[in-house]
N, C-alpha and C positions, 0 to 999 in steps of 0.2 A: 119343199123339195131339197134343200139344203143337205137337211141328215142324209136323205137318198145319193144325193152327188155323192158328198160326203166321203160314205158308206162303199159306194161305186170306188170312189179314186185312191181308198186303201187297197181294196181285194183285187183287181183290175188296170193294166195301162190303158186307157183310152185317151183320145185328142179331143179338146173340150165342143168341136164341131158332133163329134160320136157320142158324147155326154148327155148334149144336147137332147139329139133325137132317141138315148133310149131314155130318157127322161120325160120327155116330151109325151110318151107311150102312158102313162100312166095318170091315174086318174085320182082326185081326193076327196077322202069321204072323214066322215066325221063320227065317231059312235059314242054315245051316252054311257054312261058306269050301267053295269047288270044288263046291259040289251047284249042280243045275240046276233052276232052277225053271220055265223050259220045255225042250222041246227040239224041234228042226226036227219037222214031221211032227206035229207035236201041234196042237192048237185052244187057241186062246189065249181064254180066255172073261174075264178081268178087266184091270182099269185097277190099276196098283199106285202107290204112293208109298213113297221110300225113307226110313223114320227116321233109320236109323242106317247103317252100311256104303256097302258099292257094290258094283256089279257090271257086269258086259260083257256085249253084245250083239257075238255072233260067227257067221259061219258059216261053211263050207267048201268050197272053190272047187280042185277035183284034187287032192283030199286036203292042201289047206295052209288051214291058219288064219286065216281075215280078220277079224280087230277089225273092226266098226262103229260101235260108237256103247258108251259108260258113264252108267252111272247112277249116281249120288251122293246123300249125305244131300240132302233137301229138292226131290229132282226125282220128277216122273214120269213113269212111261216104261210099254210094253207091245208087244207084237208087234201094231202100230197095225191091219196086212193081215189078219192073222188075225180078232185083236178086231173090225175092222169089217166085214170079208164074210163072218166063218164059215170058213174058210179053213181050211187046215193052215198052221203057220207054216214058215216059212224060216228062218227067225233062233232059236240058241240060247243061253238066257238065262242065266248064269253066274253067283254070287256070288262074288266077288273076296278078299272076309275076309265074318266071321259079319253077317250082316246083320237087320234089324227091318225089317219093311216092313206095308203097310197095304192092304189090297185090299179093289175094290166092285166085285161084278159087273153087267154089262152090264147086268139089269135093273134093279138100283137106282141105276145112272148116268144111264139113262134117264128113272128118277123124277125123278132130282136135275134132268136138262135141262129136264124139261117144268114143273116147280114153279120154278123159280128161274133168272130171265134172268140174272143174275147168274153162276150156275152156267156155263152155257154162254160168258157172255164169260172165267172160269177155265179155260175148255178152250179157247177161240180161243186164249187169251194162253200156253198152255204148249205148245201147236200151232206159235203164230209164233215162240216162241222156238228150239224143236228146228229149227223148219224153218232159221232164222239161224243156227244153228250148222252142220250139215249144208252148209248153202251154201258157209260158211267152209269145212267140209273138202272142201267139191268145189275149190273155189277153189282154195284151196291143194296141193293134190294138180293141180292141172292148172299152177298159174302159178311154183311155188316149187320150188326143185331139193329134194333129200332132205336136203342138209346145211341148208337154211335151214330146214325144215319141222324139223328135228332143234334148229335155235337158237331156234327160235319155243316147240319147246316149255316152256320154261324159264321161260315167260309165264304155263305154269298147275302152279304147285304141287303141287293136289290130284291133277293128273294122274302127275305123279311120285312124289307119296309112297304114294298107296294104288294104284296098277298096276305088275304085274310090266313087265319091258323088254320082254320076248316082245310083250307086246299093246299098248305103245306105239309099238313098229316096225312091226306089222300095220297100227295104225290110222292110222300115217303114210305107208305105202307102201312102208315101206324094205325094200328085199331083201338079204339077204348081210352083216349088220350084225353086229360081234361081239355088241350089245347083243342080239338076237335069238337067239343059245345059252344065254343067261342064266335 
C-alpha cells in the first residue's frame, strides 16, 4: 500500500486520517507473468493500481496482435468502456512479469468520489494524464515514420527493459520488424 499512499500524496492534498480510509478501500491481488486478468468479452468491474510489475493492454485486430497501452509500477489503469458503461470489454489485460496490484471496486470508487473532492480531482489528473500520453501515441503513429517512432523509443527505458519486442513493435505500428519474431 506504500506506492498507493505514496502515489496519492503527490497528485492530492489529503490528511493522513483521509489517506487512510481511501486506502483502506482497496483490495490486493497478486498476478502471475502471461495470466490475464481481464479478457475481451468479460465485464470489467474495478479500478486497479499497479504496485509492482507491469502489464499490457492488447487486443486483436484479424487475428494479429495490437499492443495498446502498458501499465507500470505506480500507474492506474482499467478497461475505462467496460468499468464505466457496464460493458463487455474489448481490451485484454496481460501481466507482463509477476505483478502486485491493488483493486477498488466501482462501489467503493464511488464512495471515495462522493466523500472526497479531492478523490475525484486524483481521478481527473490520472484521466489527463493517460489521455496525454495516448495523444502522444496517436500523434506519433500519424506524424513519425516507423524508424523514428523506433529511435524515440530509447527515450523510455521502462519501456524496453520490462516489454518483450513483440509488443513494442505492435505498440509502435511496426510491421515486418525482425524485432517482432522475437
Amino acid at each position: 500500500m506504500k506506492t498507493l499512499k505514496d502515489h496519492i500524496k503527490r497528485t492530492i492534498s489529503v490528511t493522513e486520517n483521509e489517506l487512510e480510509h481511501m486506502v483502506q478501500l482497496f483490495q490486493p491481488m497478486t498476478l502471475e507473468k502471461e495470466t490475464h486478468l481481464i479478457k475481451a468479452g468479460q465485464y470489467c468491474e474495478n479500478y486497479y493500481f499497479v504496485e509492482t510489475g507491469s502489464l499490457r493492454v492488447y487486443t486483436m485486430v484479424d487475428n494479429l496482435v495490437v499492443t495498446n497501452w502498458f501499465a507500470f509500477e505506480g500507474n492506474f489503469f482499467t478497461d475505462l468502456e467496460s468499468y464505466t458503461y457496464q460493458c463487455q470489454a474489448k481490451f485484454n489485460i496481460q501481466a507482463i512479469e509477476n505483478c502486485s496490484l491493488l483493486y477498488i471496486s466501482r462501489n467503493n470508487m464511488n464512495v471515495l468520489l462522493k466523500q472526497y473532492p479531492a478523490w475525484g480531482e486524483l481521478v481527473r489528473k490520472t484521466w489527463e494524464q493517460a489521455f496525454l500520453r495516448l495523444s502522444q501515441i496517436v500523434l506519433s503513429v500519424q506524424t513519425i515514420s516507423a524508424k523514428g517512432r523506433y529511435e524515440q523509443l530509447f527515450n523510455h527505458q521502462e519501456l524496453i527493459q520490462k516489454t518483450p519486442p513483440r509488443d513494442l513493435v505492435s505498440l509502435l505500428s511496426i510491421t515486418d520488424s525482425p524485432l517482432s519474431k522475437k
